[in-house]
GUFI-125813 format. One record per atom (N, C-alpha, C): residue number from 1; residue in three letters; x, y, z. Coordinates in Angstrom, 3 decimals, padded with zeros to 6 digits. Each point is the difference from the previous one (the first is absolute). Example, Ala and Ser with C-alpha at 12.3 -4.5 7.8 and 13.67 -1.06 7.14 Angstrom:
BEGIN
DRENMI   palo   fiza          X          Y          Z
DRENMI      1    Ala    013.190   -005.690    007.800
DRENMI      1    Ala   -000.890    001.190    000.000
DRENMI      1    Ala    000.900    001.200    000.000
DRENMI      2    Ser   -000.350    001.050   -000.720
DRENMI      2    Ser    000.820    001.190    000.060
DRENMI      2    Ser   -000.770    001.090    000.730
//
This chain:
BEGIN
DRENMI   palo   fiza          X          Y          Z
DRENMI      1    Unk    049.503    188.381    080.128
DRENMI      1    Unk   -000.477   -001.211   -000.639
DRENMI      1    Unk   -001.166   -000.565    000.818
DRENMI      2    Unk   -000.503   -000.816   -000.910
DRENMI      2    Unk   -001.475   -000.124    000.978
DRENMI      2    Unk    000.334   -001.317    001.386
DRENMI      3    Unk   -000.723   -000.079    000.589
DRENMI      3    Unk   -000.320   -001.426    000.801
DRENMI      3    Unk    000.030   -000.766   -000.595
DRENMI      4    Unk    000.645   -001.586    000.383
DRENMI      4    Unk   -000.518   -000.704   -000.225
DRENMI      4    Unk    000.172   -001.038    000.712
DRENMI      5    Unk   -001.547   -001.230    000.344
DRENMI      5    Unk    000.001   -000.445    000.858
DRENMI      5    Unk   -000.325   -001.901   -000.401
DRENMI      6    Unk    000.864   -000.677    000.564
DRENMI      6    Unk    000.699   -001.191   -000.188
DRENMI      6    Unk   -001.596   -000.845   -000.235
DRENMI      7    Unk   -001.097    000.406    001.215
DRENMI      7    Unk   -001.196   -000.649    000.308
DRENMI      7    Unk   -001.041   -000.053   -001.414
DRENMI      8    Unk    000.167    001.573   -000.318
DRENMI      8    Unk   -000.892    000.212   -001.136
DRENMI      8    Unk    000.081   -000.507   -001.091
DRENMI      9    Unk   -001.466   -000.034   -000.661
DRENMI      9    Unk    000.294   -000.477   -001.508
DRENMI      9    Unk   -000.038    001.177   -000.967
DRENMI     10    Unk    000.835    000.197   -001.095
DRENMI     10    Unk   -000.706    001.169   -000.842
DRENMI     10    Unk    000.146   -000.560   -001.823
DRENMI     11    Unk   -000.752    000.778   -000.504
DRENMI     11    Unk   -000.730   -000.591   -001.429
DRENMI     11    Unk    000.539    000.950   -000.850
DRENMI     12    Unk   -000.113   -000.356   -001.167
DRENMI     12    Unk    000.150    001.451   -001.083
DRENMI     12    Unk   -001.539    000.859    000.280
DRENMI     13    Unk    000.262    001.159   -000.445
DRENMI     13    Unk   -000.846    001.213    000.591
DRENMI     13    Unk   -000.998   -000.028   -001.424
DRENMI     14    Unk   -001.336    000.587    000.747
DRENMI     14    Unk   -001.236    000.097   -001.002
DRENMI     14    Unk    000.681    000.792   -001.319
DRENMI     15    Unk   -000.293   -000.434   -001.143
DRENMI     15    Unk    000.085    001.091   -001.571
DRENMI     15    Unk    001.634   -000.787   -000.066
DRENMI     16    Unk    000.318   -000.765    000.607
DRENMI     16    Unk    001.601   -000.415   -000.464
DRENMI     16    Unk   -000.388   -001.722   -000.503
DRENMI     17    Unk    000.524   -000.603   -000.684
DRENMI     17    Unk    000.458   -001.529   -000.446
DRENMI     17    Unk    001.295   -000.111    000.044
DRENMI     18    Unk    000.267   -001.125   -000.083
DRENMI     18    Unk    001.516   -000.787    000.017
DRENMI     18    Unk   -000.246   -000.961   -000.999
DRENMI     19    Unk    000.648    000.158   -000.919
DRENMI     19    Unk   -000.079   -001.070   -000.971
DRENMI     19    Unk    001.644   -000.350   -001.146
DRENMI     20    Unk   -000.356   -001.043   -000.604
DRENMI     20    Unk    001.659   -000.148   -000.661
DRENMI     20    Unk   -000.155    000.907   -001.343
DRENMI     21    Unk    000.987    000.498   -000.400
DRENMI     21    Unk   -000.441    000.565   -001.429
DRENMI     21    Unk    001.088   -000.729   -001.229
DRENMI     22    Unk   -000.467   -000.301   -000.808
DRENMI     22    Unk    001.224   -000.927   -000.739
DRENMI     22    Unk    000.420    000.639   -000.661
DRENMI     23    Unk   -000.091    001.328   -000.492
DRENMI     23    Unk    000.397    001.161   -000.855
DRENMI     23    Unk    001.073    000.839    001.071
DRENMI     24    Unk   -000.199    000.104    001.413
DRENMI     24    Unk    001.689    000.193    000.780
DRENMI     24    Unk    000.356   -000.906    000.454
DRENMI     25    Unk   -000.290   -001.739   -000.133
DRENMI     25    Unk    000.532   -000.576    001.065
DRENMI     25    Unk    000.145   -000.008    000.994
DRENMI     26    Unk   -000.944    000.485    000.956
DRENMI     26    Unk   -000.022    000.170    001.243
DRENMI     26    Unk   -001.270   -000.257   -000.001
DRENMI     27    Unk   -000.336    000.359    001.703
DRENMI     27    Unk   -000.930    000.048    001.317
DRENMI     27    Unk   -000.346    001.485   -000.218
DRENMI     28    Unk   -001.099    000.482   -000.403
DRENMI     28    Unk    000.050    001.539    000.243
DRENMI     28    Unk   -001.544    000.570    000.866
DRENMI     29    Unk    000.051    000.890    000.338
DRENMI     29    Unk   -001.140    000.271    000.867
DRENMI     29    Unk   -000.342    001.562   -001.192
DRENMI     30    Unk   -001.218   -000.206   -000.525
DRENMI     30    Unk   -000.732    000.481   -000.520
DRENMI     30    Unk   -001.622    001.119    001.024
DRENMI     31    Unk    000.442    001.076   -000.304
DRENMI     31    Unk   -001.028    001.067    000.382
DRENMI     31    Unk   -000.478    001.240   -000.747
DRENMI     32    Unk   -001.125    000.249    000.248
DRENMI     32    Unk   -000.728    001.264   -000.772
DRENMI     32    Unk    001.491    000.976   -000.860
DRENMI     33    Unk    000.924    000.499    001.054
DRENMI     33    Unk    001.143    000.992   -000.569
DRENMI     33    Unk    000.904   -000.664   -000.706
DRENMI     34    Unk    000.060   -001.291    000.570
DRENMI     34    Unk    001.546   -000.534   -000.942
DRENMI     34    Unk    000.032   -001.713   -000.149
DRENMI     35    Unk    001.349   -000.266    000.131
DRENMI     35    Unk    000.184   -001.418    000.310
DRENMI     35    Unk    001.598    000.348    000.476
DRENMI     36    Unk    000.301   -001.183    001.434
DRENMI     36    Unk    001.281   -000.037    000.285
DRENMI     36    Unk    000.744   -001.477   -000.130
DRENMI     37    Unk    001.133   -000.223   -000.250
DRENMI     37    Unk    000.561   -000.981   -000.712
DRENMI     37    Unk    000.556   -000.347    001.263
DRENMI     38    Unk   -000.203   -001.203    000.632
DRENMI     38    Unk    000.834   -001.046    001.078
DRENMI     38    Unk    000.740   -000.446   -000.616
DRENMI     39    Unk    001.290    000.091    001.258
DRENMI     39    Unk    001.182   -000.859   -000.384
DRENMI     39    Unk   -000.582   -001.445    000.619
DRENMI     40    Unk    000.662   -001.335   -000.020
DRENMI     40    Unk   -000.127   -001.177    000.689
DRENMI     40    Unk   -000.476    000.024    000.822
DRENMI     41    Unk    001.180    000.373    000.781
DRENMI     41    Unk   -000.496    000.213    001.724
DRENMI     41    Unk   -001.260    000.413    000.642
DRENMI     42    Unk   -000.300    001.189   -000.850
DRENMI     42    Unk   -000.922    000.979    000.858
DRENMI     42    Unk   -001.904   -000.952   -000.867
DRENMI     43    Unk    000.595   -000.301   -001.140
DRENMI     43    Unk   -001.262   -001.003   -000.120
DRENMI     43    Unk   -000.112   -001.470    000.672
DRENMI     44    Unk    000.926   -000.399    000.106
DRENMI     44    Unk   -000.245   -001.018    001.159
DRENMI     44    Unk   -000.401    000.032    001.393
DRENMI     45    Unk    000.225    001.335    000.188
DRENMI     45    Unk   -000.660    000.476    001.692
DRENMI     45    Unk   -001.400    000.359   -000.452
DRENMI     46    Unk   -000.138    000.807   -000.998
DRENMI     46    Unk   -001.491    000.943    000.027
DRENMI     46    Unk   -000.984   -001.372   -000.612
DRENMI     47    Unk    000.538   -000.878   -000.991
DRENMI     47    Unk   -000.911   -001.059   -000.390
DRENMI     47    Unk   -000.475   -000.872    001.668
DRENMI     48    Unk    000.651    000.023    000.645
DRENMI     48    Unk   -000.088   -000.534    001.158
DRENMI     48    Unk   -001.290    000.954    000.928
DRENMI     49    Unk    000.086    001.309   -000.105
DRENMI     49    Unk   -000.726    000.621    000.926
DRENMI     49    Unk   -001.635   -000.110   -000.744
DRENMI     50    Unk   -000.884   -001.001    000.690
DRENMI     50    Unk   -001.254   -000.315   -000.499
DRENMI     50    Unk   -001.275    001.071    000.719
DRENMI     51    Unk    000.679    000.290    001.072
DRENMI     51    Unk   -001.280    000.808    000.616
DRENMI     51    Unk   -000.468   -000.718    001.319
DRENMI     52    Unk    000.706   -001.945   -000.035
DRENMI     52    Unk   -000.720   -000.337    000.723
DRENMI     52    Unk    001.275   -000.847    000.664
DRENMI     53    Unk    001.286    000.201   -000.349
DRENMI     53    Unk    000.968   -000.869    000.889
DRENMI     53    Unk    000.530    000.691    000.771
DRENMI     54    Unk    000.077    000.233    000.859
DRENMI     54    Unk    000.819    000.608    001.647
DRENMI     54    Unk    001.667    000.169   -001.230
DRENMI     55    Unk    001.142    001.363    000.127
DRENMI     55    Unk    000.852    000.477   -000.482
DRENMI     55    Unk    000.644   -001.445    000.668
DRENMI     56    Unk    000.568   -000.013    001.192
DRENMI     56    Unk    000.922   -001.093    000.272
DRENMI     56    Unk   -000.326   -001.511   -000.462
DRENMI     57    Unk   -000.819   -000.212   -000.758
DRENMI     57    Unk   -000.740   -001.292   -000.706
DRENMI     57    Unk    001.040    000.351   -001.093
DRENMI     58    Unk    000.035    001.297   -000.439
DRENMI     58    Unk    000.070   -000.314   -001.603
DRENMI     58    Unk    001.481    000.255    000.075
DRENMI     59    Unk    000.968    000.473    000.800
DRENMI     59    Unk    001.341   -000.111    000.876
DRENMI     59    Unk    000.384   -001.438   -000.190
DRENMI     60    Unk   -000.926   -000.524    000.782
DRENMI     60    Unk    000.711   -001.736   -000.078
DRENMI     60    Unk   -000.516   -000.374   -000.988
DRENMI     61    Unk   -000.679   -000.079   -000.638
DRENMI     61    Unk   -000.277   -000.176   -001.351
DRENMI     61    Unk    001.230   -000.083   -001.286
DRENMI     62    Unk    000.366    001.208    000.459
DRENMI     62    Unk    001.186    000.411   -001.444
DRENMI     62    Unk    001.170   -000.258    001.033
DRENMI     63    Unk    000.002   -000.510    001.051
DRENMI     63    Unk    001.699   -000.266    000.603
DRENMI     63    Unk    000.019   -001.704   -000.648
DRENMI     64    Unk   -001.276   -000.825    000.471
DRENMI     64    Unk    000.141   -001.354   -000.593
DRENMI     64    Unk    000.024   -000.099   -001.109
DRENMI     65    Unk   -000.650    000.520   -000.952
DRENMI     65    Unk    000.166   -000.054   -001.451
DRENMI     65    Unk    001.163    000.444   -000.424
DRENMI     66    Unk    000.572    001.421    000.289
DRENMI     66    Unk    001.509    000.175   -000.665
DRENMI     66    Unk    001.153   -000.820    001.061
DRENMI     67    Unk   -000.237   -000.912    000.749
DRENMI     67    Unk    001.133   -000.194    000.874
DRENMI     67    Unk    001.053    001.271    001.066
DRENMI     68    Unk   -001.236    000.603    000.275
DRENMI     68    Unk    000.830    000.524    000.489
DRENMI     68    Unk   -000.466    000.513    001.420
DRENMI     69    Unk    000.781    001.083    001.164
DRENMI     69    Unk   -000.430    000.731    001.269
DRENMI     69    Unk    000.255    001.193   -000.113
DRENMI     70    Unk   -000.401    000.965    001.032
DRENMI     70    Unk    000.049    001.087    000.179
DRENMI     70    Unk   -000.570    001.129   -001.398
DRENMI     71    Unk   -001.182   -000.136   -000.091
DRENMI     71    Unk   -000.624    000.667   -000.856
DRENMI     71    Unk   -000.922    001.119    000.014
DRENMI     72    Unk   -000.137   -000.106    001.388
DRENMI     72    Unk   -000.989    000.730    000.728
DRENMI     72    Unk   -000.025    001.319   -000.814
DRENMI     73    Unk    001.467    000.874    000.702
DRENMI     73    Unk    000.235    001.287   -000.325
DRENMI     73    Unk   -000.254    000.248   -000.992
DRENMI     74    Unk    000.482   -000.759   -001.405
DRENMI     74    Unk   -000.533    000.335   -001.344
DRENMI     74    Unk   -001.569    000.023   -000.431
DRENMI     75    Unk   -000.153   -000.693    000.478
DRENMI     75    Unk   -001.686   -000.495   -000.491
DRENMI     75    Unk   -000.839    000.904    000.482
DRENMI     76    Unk   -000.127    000.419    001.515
DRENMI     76    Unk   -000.065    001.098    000.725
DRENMI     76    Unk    000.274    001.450   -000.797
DRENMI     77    Unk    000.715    000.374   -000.536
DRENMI     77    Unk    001.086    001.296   -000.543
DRENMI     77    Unk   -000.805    000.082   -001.620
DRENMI     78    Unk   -000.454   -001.036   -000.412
DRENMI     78    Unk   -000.237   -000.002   -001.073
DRENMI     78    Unk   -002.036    000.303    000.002
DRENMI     79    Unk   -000.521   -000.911    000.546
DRENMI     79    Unk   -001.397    000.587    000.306
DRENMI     79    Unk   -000.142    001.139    001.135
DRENMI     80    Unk    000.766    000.403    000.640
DRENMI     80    Unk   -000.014    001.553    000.357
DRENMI     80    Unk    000.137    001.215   -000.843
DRENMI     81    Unk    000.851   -000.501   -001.127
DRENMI     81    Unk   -000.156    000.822   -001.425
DRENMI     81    Unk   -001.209   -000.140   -000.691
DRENMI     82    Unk   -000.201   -001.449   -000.297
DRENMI     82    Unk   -001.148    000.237   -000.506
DRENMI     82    Unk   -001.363    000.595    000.146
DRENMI     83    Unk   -000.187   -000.265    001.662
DRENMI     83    Unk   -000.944    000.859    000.671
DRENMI     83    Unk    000.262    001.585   -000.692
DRENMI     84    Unk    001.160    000.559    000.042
DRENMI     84    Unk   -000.013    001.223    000.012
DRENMI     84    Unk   -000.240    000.506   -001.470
DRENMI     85    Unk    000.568   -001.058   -000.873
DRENMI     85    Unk   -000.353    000.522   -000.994
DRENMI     85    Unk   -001.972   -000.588   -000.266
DRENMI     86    Unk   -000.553   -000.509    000.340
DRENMI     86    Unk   -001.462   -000.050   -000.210
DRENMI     86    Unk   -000.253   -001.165   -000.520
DRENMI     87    Unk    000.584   -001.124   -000.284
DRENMI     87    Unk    000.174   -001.233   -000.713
DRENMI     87    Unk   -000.565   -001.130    001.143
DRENMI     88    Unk    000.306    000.297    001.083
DRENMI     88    Unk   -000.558   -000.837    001.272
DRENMI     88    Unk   -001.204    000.334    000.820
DRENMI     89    Unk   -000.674   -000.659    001.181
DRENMI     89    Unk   -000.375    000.883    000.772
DRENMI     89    Unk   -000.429   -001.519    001.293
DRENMI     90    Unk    000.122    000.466    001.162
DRENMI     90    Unk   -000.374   -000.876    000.734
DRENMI     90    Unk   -001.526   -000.145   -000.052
DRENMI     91    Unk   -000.031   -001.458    000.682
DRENMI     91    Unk   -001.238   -000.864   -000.451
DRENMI     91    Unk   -000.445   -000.037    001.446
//
């Protein structure tokens, strides 16, 4: 799984968008080959990743907004996927 590092910021990747689609009800990230359908979660982290907020910004970000701690690992686990699948890329 890839790196990933608390300091950095990372963005959706060139030829990709993030946008809502009202025809799935969701958050979906749209590219040249396809489109992939976000659950909640994983669009509330990736809507978060701008390109320009430090990862642990957007950590406390979604711990104060959902009430909650210890999020790291997920949030982390989840844009390390995304990196890998091509949807991310550090900034």
């Amino acid at each position: 799984m890839s790196s990933v590092d608390g300091a950095a910021c990372y963005g959706i990747a060139p030829g990709h968008r993030m946008q809502w689609e009202d025809a799935q009800q969701a958050w979906v990230i749209l590219y040249p080959e396809g489109m992939v359908k976000l659950n909640d979660s994983a669009a509330e982290i990736l809507r978060r990743c701008d390109g320009t907020t430090p990862l642990s910004a957007v950590v406390e970000d979604l711990e104060r907004t959902f009430d909650e701690t210890g999020l790291t690992g997920d949030v982390h686990q989840l844009v390390a996927a995304a990196l890998e699948q091509g949807w991310l890329v550090r900034r």
